[in-house]
VOTORKOL-894704 format. One record per atom (N, C-alpha, C): residue number from 1; residue in one letter; x, y, z. Coordinates in steps of 0.05 Angstrom, whole numbers. Atoms other than C-alpha are relative to their C-alpha. Layout:
// residues N
NUM,A,X,Y,Z
...
// end
This chain:
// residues 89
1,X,25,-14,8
1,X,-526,-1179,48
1,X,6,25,-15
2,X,-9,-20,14
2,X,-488,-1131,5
2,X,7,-5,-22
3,X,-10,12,31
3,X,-498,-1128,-64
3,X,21,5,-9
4,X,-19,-3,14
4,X,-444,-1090,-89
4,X,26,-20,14
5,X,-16,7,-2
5,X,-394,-1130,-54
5,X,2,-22,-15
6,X,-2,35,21
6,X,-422,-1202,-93
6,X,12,19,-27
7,X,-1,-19,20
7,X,-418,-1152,-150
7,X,26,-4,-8
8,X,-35,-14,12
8,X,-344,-1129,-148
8,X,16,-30,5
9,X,-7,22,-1
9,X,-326,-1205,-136
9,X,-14,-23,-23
10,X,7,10,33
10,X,-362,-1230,-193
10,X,15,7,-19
11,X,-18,-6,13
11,X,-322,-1186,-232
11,X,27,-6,-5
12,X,-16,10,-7
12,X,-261,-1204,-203
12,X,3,-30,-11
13,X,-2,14,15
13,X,-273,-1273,-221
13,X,-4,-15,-33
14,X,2,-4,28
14,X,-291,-1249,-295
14,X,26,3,-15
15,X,-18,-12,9
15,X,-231,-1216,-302
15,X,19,-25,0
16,X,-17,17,-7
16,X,-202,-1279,-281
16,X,4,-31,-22
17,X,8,19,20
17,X,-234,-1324,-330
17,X,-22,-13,6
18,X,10,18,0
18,X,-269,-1359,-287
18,X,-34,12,10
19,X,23,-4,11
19,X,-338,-1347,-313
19,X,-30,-16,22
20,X,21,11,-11
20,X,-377,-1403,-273
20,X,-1,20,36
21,X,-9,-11,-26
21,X,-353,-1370,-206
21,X,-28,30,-1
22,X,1,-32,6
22,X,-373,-1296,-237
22,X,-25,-10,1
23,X,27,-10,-1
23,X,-450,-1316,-249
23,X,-10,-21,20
24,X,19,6,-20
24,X,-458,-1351,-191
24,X,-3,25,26
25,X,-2,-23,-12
25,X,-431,-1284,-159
25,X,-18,20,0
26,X,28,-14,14
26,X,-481,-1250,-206
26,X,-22,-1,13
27,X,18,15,-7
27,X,-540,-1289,-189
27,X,-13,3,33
28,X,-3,-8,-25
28,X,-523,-1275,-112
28,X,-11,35,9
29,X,5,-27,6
29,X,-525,-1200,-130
29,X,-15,7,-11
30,X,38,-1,8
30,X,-595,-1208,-165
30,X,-7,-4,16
31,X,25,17,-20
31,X,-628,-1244,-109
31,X,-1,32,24
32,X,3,-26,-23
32,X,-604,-1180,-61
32,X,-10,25,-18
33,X,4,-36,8
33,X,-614,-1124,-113
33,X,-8,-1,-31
34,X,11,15,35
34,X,-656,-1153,-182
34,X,8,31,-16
35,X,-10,-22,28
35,X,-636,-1081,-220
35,X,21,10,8
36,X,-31,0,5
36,X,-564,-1087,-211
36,X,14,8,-26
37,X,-7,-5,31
37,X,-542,-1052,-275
37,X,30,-12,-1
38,X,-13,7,2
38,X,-476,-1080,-265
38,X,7,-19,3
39,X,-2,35,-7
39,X,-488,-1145,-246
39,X,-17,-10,-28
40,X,17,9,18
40,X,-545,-1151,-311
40,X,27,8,-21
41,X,-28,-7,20
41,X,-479,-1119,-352
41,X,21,-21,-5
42,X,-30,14,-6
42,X,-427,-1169,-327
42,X,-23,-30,-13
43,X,10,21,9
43,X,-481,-1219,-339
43,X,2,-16,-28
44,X,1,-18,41
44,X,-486,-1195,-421
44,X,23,-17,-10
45,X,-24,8,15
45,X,-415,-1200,-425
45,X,16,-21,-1
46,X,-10,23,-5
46,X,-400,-1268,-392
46,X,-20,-18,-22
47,X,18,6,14
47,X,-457,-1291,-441
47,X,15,4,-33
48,X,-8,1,15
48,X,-430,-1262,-498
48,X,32,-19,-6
49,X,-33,15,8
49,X,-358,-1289,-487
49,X,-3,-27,2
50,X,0,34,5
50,X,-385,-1356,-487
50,X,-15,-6,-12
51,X,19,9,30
51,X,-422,-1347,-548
51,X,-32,-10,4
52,X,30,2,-2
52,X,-492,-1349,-518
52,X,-20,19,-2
53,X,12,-20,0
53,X,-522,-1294,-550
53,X,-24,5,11
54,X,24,0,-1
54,X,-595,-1305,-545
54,X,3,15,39
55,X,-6,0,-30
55,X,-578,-1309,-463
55,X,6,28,4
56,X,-17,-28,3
56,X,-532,-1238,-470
56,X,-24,23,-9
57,X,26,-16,17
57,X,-597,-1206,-515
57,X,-18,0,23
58,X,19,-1,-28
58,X,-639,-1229,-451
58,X,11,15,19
59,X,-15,-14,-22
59,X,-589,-1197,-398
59,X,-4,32,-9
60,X,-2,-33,1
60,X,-588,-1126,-438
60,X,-35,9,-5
61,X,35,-18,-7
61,X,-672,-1122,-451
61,X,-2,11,19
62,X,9,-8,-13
62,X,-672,-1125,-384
62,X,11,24,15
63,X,-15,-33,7
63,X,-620,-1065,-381
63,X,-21,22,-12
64,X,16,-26,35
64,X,-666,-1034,-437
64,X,-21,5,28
65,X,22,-9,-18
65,X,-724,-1037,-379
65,X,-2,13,25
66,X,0,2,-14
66,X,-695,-1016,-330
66,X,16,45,-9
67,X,-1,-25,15
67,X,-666,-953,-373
67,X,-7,4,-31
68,X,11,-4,19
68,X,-713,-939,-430
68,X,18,9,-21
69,X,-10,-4,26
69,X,-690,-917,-498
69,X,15,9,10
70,X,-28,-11,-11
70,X,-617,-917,-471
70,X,14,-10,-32
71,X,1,8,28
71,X,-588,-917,-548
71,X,24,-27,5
72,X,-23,20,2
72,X,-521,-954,-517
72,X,-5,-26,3
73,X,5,12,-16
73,X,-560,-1008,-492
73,X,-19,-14,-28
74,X,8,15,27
74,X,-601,-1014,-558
74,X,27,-11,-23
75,X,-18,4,13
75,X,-541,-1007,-596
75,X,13,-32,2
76,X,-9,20,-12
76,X,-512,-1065,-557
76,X,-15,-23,-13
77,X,21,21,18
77,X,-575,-1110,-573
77,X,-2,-10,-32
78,X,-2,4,22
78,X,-567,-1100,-641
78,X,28,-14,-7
79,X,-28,8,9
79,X,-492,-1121,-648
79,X,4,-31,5
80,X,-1,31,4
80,X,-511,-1184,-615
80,X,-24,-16,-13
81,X,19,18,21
81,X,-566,-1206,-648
81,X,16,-6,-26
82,X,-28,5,18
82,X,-514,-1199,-702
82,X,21,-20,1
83,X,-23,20,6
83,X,-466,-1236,-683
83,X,-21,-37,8
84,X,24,20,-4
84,X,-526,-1286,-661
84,X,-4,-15,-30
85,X,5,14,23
85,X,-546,-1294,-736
85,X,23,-8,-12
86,X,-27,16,11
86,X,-471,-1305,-758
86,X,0,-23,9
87,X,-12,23,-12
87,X,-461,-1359,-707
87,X,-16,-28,-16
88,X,18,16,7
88,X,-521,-1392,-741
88,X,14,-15,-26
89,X,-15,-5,19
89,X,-484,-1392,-805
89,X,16,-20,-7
// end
């Protein structure tokens, strides 16, 4: 019943590669604590590294809502929608 611990084991299995592990760890650490900034982060980035922008663009809005006009967080959004319209390409 402790988020940060799914948390820091999600990551663990990020760091590891193994990605399916990491967002079911994620997912675990939403259900106990839905504004997990570092579990909606780890989400982003397991998203982006498997080339699912749209998915990654949905994980940081909900960053954006959770900290308003945070610019790193827009910034972020914008780079992948970017690499979003390349992939299209």
């Amino acid at each position: 019943a402790f988020a940060e611990a799914w948390n820091r084991r999600a990551t663990t299995f990020f760091v590891l590669g193994d990605f399916e592990s990491s967002l079911l760890d994620i997912r675990q650490t939403l259900i106990l604590e839905p504004r997990h900034f570092g579990a909606l982060s780890g989400l982003s980035m397991i998203f982006e590294t498997t080339e699912q922008y749209e998915r990654a663009i949905q994980a940081e809005q909900q960053l954006l809502k959770l900290m308003p006009n945070n610019e790193l967080i827009e910034k972020r959004i914008r780079r992948l929608r970017d690499k979003a319209l390349k992939s299209r390409i």
